[in-house]
Residue frames as qw, qx, qy, qz and C-alpha x, y, z in Angstrom:
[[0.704, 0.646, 0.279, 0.100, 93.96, 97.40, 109.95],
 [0.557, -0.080, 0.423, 0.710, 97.09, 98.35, 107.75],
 [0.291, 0.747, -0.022, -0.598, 97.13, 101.78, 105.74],
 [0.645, 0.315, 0.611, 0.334, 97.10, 100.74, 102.27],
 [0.195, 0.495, -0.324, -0.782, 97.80, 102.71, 98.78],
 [0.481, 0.474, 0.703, 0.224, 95.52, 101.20, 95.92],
 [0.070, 0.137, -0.382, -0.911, 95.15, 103.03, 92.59],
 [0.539, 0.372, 0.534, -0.535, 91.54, 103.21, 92.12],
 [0.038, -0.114, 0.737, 0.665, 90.22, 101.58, 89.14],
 [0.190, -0.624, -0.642, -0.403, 86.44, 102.16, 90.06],
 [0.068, -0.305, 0.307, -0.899, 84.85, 104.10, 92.72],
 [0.243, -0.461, -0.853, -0.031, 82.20, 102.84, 95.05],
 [0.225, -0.809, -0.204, -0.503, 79.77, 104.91, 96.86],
 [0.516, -0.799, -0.114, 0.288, 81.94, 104.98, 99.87],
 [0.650, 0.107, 0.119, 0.743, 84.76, 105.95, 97.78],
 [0.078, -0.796, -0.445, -0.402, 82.55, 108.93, 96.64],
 [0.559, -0.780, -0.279, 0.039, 81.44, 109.92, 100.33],
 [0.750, -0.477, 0.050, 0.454, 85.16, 109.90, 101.39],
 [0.482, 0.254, 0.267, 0.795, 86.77, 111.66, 98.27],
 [0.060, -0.781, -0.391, -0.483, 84.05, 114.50, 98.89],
 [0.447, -0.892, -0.040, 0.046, 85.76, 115.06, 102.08],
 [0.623, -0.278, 0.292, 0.670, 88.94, 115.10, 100.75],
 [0.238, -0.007, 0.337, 0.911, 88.05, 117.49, 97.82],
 [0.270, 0.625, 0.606, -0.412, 84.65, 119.08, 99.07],
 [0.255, 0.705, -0.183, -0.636, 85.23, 121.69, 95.99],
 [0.160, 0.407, -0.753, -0.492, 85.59, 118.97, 93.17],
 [0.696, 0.052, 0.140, -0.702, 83.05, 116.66, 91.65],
 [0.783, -0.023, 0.606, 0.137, 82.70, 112.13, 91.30],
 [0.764, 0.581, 0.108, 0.258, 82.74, 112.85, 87.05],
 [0.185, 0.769, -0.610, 0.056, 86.06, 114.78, 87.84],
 [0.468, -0.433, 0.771, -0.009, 87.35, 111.97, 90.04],
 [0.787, 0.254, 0.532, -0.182, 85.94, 109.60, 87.56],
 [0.771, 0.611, -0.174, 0.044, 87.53, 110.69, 84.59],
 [0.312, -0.714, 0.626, -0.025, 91.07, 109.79, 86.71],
 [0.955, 0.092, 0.191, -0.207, 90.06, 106.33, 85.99],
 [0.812, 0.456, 0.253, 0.261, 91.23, 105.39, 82.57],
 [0.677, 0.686, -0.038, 0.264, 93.70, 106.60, 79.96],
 [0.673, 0.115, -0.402, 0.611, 97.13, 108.03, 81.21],
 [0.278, -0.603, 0.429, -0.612, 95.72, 109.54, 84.34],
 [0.583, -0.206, -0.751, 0.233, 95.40, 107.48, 87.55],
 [0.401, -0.688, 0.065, -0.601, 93.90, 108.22, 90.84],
 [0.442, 0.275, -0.731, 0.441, 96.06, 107.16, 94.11],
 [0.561, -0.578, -0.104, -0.583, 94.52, 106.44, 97.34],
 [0.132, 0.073, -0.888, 0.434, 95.78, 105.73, 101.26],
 [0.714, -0.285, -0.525, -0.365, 92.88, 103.57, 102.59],
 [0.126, 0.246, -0.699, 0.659, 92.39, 102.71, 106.33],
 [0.289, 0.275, 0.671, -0.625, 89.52, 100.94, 107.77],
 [0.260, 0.601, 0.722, 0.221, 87.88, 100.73, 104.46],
 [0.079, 0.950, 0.297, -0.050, 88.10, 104.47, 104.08],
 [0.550, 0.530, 0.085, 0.640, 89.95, 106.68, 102.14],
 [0.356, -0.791, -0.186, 0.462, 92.05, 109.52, 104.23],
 [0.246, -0.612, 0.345, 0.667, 94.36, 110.62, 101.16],
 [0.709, 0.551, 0.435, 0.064, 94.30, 111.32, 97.53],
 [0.264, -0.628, 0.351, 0.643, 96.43, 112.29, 94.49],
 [0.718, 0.619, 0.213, -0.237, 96.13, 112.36, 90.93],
 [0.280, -0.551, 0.436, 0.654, 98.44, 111.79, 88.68],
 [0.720, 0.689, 0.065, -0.056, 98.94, 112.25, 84.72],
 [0.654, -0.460, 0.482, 0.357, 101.00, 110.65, 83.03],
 [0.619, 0.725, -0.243, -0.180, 102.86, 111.41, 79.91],
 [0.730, 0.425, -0.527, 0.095, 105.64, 108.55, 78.58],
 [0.733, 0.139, -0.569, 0.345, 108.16, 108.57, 81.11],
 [0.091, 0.151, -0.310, 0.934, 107.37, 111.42, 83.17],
 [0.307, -0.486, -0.817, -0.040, 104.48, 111.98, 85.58],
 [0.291, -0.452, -0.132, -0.833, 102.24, 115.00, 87.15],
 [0.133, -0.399, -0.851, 0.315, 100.85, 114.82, 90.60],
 [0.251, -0.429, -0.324, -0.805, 97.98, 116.87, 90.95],
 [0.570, -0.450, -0.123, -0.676, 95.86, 117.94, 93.88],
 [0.555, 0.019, -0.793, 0.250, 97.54, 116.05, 96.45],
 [0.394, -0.509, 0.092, -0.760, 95.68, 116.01, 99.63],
 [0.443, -0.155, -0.872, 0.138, 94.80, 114.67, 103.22],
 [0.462, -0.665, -0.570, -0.139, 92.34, 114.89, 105.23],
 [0.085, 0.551, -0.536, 0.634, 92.99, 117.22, 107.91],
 [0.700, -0.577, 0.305, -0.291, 91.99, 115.12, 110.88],
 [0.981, -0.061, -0.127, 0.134, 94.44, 112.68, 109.51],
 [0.454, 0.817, -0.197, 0.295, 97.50, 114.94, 109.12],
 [0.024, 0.750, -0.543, 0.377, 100.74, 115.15, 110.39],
 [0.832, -0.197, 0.496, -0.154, 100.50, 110.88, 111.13],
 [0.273, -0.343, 0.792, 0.424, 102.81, 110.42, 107.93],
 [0.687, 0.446, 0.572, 0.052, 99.74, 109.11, 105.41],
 [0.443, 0.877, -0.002, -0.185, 101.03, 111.77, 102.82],
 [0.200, -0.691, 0.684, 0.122, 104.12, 111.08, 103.06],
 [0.642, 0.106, 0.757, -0.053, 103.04, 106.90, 102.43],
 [0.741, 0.574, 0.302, -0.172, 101.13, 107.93, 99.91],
 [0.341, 0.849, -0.327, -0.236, 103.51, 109.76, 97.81],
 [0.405, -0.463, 0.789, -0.013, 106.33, 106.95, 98.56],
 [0.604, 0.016, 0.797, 0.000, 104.21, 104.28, 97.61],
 [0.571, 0.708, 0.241, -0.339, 102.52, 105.91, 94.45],
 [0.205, 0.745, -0.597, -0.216, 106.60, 106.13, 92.93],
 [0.310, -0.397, 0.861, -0.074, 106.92, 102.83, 94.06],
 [0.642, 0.326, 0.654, -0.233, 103.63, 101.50, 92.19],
 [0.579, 0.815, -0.005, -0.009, 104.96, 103.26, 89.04],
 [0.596, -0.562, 0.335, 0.464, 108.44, 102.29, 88.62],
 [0.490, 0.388, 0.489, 0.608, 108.51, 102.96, 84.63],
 [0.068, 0.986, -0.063, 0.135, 107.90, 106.90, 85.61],
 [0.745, -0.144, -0.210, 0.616, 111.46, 108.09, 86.36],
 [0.230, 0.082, -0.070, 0.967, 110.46, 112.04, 86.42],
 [0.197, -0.749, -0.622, 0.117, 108.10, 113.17, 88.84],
 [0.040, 0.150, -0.312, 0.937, 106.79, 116.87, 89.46],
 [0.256, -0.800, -0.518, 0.161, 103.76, 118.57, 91.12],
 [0.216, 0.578, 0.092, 0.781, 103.30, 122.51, 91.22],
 [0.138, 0.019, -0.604, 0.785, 103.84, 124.69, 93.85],
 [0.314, -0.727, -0.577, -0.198, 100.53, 125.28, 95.70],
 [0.078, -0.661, 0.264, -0.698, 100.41, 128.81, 98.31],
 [0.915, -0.384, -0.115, -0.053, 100.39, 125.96, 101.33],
 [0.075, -0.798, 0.555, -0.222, 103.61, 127.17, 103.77],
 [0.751, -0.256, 0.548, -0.264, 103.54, 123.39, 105.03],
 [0.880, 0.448, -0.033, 0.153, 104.04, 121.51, 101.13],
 [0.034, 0.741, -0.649, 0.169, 107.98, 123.23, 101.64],
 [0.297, -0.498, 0.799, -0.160, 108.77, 120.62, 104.42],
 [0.810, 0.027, 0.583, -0.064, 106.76, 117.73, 103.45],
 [0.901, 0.320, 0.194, -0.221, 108.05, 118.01, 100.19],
 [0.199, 0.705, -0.674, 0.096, 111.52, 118.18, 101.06],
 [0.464, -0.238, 0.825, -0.219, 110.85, 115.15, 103.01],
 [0.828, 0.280, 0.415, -0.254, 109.52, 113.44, 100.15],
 [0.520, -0.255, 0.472, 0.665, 113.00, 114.09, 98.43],
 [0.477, 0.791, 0.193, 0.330, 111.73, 116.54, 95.76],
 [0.408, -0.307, -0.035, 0.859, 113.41, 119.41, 95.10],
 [0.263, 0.858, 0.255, -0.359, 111.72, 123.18, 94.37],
 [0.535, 0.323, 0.484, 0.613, 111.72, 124.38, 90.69],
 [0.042, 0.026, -0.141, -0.989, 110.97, 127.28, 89.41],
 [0.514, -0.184, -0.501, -0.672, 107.50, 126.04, 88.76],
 [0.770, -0.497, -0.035, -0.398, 107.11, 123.83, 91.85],
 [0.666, -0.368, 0.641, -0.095, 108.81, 120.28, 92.79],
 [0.590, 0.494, -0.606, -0.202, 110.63, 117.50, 91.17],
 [0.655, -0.424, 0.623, -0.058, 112.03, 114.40, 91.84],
 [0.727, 0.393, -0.545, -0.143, 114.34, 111.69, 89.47],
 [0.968, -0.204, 0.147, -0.001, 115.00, 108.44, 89.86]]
């Protein structure tokens, strides 16, 4: 099977299952309001199971990742990296991306390798 990014636009009960191990601290009505209006919830898929997730909010041209995460038995196999890639690539009418710094010594390199750059406040990235 092929790792896939899909913006979720429901949730099934394996979605659920899987998202709980990707954000044991966070509950389906959070993930559930991601849904709709100008947020979106990003997902790398594999085997019919989610290994990565990201929120984003979006405001006109400019976009918000939030709470980006992967599994940790998947890590350090590039799905974060995918994800983030493909999520810019599924939104080509954003053209200013950020995401705030988190206290994670590891977000530095992957998100220099995801071509942001550190702000005062966290990470960027323009098209």
């Amino acid at each position: 099977m092929k790792l896939t990014i899909q913006k979720l636009d429901s949730l099934s009960p394996q979605d659920v299952l899987d998202l709980e191990k990707i954000w044991p601290e966070q509950s389906p009505a959070e993930w559930q309001s991601w849904l709709s209006g100008n947020r979106a919830l990003f997902a790398a898929k594999f085997n019919e199971r989610l290994l990565a997730a990201v929120k984003v909010s979006l405001e006109g041209e400019s976009a918000e990742m939030q709470d980006l995460l992967v599994r940790e038995v998947t890590r350090r196999r590039g799905v974060g990296l995918y994800l983030v890639e493909d999520t810019l690539a599924q939104m080509p009418e954003i053209s200013h991306w950020t995401m705030k710094a988190a206290a994670e010594p590891v977000l530095d390199a992957f998100m220099l390798a995801c071509k942001f750059h550190k702000t005062a406040d966290g990470w960027e990235r323009n098209r």
